[in-house]
C-alpha positions as CSV (number, residue, x, y, z in Angstrom):
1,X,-29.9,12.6,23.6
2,X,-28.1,11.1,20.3
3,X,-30.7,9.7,18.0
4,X,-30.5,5.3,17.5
5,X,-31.0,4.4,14.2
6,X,-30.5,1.0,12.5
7,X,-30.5,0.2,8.7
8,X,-30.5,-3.1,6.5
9,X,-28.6,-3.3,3.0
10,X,-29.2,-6.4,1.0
11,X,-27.1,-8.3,-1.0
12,X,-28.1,-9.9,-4.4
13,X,-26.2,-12.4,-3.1
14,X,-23.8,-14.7,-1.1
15,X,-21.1,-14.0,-3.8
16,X,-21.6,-9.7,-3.6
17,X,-21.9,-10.2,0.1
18,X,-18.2,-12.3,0.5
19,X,-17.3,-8.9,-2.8
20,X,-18.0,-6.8,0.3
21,X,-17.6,-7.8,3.1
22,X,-13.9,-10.1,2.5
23,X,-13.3,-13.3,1.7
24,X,-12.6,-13.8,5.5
25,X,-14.9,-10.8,6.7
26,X,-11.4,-8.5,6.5
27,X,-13.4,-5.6,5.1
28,X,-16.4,-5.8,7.6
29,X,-13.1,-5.7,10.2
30,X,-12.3,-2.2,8.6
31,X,-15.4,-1.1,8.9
32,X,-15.7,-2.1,12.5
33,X,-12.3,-0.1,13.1
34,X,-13.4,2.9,11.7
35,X,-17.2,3.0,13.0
36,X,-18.6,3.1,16.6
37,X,-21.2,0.9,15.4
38,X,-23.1,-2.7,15.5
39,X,-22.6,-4.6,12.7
40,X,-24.4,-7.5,12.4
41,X,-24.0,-9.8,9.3
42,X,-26.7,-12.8,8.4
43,X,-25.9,-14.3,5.1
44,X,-27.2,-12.2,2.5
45,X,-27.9,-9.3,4.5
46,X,-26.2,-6.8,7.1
47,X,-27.6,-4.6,9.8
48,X,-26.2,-1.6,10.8
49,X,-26.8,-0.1,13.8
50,X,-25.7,3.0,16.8
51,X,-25.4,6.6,16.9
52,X,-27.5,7.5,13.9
53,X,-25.0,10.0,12.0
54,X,-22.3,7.3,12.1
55,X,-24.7,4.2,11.0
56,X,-26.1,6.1,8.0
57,X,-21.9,7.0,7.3
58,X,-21.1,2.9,7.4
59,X,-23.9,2.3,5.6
60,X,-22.6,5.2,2.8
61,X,-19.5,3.2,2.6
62,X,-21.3,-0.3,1.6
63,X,-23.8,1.4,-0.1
64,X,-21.0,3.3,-2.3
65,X,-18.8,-0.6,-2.7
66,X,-21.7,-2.2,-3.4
67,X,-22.4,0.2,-6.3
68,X,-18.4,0.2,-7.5
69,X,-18.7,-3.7,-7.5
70,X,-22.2,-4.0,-9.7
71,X,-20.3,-1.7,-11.8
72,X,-17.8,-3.9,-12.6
73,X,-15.4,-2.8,-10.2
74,X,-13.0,-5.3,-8.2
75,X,-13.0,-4.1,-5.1
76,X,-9.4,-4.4,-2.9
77,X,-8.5,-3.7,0.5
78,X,-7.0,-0.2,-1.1
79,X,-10.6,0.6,-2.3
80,X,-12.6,0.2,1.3
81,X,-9.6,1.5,3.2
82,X,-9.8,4.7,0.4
83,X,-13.9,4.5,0.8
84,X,-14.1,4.7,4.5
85,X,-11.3,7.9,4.8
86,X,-13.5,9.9,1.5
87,X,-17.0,8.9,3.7
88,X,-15.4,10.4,6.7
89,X,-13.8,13.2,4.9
90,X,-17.4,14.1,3.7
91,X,-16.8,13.3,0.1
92,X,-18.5,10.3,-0.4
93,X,-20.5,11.2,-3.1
94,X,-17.2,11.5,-5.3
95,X,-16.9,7.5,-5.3
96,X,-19.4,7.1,-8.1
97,X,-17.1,8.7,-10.6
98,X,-14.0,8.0,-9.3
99,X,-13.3,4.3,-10.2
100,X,-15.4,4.5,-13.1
101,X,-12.9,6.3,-15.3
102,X,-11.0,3.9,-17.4
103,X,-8.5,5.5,-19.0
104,X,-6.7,2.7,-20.9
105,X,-6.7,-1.2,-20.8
106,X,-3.1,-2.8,-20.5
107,X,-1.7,-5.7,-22.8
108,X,-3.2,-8.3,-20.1
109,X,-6.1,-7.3,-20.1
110,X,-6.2,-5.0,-17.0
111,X,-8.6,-1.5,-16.3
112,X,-6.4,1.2,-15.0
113,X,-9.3,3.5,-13.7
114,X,-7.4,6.3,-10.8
115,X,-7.8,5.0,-7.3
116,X,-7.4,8.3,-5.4
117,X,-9.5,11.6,-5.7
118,X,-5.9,13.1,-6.0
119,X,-5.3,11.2,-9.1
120,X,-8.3,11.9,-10.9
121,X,-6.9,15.3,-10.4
122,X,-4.1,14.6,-12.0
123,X,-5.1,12.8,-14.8
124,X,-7.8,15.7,-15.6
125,X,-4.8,18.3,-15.3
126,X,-3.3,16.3,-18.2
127,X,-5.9,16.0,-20.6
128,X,-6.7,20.3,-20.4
129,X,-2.8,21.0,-20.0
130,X,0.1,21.2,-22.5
131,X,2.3,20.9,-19.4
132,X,1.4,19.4,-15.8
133,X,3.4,18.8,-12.6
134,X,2.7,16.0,-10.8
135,X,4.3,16.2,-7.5
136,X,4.2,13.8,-4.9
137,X,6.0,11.2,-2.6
138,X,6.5,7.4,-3.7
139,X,3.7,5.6,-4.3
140,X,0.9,7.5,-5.7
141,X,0.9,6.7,-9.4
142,X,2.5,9.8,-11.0
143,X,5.0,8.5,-12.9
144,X,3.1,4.9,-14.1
145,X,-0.1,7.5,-14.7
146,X,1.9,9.6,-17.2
147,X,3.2,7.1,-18.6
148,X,-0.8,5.4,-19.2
149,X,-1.7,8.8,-20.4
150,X,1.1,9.2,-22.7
151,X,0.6,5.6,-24.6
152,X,-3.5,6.6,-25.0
153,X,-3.0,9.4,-26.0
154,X,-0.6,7.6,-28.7
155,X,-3.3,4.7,-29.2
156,X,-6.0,7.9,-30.4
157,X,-3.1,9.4,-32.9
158,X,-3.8,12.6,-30.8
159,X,0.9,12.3,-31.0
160,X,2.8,10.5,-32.8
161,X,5.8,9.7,-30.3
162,X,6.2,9.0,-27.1
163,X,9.4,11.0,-25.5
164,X,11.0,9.6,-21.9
165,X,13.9,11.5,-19.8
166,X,15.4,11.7,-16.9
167,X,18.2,13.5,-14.9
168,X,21.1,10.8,-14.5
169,X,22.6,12.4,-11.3
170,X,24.5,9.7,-10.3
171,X,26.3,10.1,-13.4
172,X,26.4,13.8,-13.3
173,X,24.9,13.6,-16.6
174,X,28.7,12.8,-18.0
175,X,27.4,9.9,-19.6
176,X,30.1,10.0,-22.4
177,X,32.5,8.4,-19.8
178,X,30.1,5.5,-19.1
179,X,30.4,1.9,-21.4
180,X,28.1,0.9,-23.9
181,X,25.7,3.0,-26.2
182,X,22.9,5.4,-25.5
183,X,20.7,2.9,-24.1
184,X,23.3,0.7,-22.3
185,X,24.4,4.1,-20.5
186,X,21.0,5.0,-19.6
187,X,18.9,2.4,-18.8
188,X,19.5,1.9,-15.3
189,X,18.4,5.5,-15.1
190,X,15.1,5.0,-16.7
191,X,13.9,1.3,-15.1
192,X,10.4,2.6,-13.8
193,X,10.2,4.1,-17.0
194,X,10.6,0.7,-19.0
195,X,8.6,-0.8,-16.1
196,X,5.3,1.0,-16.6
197,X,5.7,0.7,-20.8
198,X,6.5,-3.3,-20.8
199,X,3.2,-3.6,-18.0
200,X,1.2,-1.2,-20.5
201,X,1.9,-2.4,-24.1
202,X,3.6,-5.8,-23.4
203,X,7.2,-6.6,-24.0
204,X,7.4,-7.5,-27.5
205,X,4.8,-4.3,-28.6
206,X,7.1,-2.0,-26.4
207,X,10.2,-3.6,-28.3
208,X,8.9,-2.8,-31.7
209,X,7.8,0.8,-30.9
210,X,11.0,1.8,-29.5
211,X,12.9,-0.2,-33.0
212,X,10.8,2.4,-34.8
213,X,11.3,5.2,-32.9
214,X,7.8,5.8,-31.7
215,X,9.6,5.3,-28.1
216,X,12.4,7.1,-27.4
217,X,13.9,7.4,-24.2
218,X,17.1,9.6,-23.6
219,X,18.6,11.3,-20.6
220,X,17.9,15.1,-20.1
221,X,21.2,16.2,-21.4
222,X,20.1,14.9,-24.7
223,X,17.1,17.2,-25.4
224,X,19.0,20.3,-25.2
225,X,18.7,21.8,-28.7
226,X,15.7,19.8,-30.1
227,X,11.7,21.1,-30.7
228,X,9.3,18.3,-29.8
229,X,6.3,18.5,-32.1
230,X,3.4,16.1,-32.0
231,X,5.1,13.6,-28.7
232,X,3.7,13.0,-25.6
233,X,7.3,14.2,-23.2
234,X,7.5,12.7,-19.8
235,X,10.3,13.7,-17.4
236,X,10.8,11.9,-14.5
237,X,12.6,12.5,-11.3
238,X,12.2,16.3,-11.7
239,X,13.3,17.4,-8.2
240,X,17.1,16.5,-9.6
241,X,16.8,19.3,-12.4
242,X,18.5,22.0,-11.5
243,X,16.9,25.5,-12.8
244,X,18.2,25.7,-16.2
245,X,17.9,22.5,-16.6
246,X,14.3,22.3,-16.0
247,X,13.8,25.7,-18.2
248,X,16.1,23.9,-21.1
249,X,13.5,21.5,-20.8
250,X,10.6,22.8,-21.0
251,X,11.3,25.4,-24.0
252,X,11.3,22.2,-25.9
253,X,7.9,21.6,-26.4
254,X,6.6,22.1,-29.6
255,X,3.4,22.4,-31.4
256,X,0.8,19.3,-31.4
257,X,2.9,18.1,-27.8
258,X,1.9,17.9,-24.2
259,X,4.6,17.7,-21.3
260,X,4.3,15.9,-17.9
261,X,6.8,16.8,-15.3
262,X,7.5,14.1,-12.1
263,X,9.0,14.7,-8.9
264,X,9.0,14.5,-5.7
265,X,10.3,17.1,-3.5
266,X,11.6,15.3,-0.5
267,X,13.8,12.8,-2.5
268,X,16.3,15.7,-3.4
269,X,19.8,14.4,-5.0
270,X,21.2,17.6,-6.1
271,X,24.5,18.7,-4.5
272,X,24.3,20.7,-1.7
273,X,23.4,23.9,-2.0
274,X,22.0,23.4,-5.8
275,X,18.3,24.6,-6.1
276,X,15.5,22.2,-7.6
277,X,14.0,23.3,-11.1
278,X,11.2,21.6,-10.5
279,X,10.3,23.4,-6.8
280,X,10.9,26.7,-9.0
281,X,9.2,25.8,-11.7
282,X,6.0,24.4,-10.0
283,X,5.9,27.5,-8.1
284,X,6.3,30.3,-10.6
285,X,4.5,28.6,-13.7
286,X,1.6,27.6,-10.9
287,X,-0.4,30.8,-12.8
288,X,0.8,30.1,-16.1
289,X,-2.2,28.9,-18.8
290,X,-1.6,25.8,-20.1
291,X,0.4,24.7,-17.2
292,X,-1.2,22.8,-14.3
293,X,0.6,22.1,-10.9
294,X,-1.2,18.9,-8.7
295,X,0.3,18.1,-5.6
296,X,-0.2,14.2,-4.5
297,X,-0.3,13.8,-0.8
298,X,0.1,10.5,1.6
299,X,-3.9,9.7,1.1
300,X,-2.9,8.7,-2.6
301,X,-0.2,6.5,-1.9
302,X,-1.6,3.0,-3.0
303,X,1.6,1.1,-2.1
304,X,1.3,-0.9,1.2
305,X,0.0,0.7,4.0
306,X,3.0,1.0,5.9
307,X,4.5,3.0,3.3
308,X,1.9,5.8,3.7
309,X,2.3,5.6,7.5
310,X,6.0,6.1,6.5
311,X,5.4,9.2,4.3
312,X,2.7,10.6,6.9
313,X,5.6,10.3,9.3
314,X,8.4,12.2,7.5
315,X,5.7,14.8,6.5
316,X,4.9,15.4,10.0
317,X,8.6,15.6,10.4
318,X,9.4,17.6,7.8
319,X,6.6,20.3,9.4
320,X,8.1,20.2,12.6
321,X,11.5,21.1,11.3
322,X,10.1,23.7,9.3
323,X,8.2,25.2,12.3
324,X,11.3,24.7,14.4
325,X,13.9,27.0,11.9
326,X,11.0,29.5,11.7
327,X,10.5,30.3,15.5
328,X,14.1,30.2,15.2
329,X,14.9,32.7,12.5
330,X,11.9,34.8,14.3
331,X,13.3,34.9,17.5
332,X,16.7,35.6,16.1
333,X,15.1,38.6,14.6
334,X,13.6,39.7,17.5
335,X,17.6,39.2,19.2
336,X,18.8,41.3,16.8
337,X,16.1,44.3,16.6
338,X,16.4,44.8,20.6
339,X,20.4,44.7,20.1
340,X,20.3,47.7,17.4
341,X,17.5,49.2,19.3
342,X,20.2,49.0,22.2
343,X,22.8,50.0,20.2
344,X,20.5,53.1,18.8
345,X,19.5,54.2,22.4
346,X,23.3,54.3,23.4
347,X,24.4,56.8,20.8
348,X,21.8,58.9,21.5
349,X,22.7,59.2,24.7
350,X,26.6,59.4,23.9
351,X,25.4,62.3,21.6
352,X,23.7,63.9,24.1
């Protein structure tokens, strides 16, 4: 017999309640979605009740909001929906430290704290490594993060310049034949790049860094040659390195540097038949001290919710091909060890 249990949680009041429940009760709806439950909400309070292991795992999730939100923390759609899947993932607990982190506060004003467990991975990985992979699909912070880590790590003198790149494939890195100087050539190349800085520091501070040379953004052919001491080196858009490339790369770091390397592996633009640097070099550095290797999944994407549904779906894809072309190769295997085993039992009969 499964065990009833109701419980209560207060709010201070009728402004944390509407913090925590929705401006138009859209986060008690989630809730309700994703709990086989009663809830039941009278002004300043609600009452939870049902099946006692799945009351006392909503009430986790308001309990764990309501904390995030007396801490200061505005709570979004992103963190209940990310709340909910942590409670029922049995990690819960990992809420109080996860939005708490601020790592750096933009030109307007704005906390960026990670919003995924995933990314609080990641961000640790960069602070105890001198180079870290962040690999990942669209949407889960890794470039913009690198690029907040790189600018406070510049704001505590801990470097002294901030270093940008990224493979221009579309170009095939022949950027001598394109108009315009350096910048002109690669800037359409580097867009999220500029993006994430002008958010960060604010147009005109971003302006006069990069006038002083503090910020210097170049494509990856351009590094060949040079020692980076005392910079904070981002490369972006890894997975179109090819394997010198990426090795040319990351023999430039220097003393007093750290190096973050982004990429996602199933947005591939090499030619075909050309091998990704950075799905070699995440996988034989993986054991390397120094280097750190996190892998972002579809529960960190924080861009609309369709786009993880979309990236859930190519990954389940992606699996299903890669099951398909094993059984494949297997049973072709098979084919071919009963053919020579054929072939073997023939001439030893011809023989005899």
């Amino acid at each position: 017999m499964q065990q009833v249990l109701e419980e209560k949680i207060a709010f201070a009041d009728q402004r944390e309640a509407t913090a925590l429940l929705g401006e138009h009760d859209e986060y008690l709806q989630v809730l309700m979605d994703n709990f086989d439950c009663r809830f039941i909400s009278r002004g300043e309070e609600l009452a939870i009740d049902g099946e006692a292991a799945v009351v006392r795992a909503a009430a986790q999730v308001v309990r764990e909001l309501q904390y995030l939100h007396r801490q200061g923390t505005t709570l979004t759609m992103h963190e209940v929906r990310y709340s909910v899947g942590l409670v029922k993932r049995g990690k819960g607990e990992a809420l109080h430290s996860l939005f708490s982190d601020t790592i750096l506060v933009t030109s307007r004003g704005r906390h960026v704290r990670p919003k995924t467990l995933g990314q609080r991975i990641y961000l640790d990985a960069i602070r105890k490594n001198s180079i870290t992979f962040g690999i990942g699909p669209a949407g889960t912070g890794k470039t913009y993060l690198a690029v907040v880590m790189a600018v406070a790590a510049l704001r505590a003198r801990l470097v002294e310049k901030i270093v940008l790149t990224r493979p221009a494939v579309e170009a095939g890195e022949r950027l001598g034949f394109l108009p315009g100087d350096l910048q002109e050539k690669v800037d359409p190349y580097l867009r999220p790049l500029y993006d994430a800085l002008h958010d960060i520091l604010g147009f005109d501070t971003y302006q006069k860094l990069l006038a002083k040379g503090v910020i210097e953004i170049a494509p990856l052919a351009y590094m060949r040659g040079r020692t980076l001491e005392d910079a904070f080196v981002i490369l972006d858009e890894a997975q179109n390195t090819t394997p010198s490339q990426m090795k040319m790369f990351l023999t430039r770091l220097g003393f007093g540097s750290r190096m973050v390397v982004t990429g996602d592996l199933s947005q591939v633009d090499l030619p075909r038949g050309v091998f990704s640097g950075l799905s070699e070099a995440s996988r034989i550095l993986s054991d390397v001290r120094g280097v750190g290797v996190v892998r972002l999944e579809a529960l960190d994407v924080i861009r609309h919710d369709v786009v993880a549904r979309i990236v859930e779906a190519y990954d389940r894809a992606d699996k299903a091909r890669r099951d398909s072309e094993k059984k494949s190769a297997e049973l072709q295997e098979r084919k071919t060890a009963a053919l020579e085993k054929a072939a073997a039992s023939e001439r030893g009969e011809a023989d005899a």
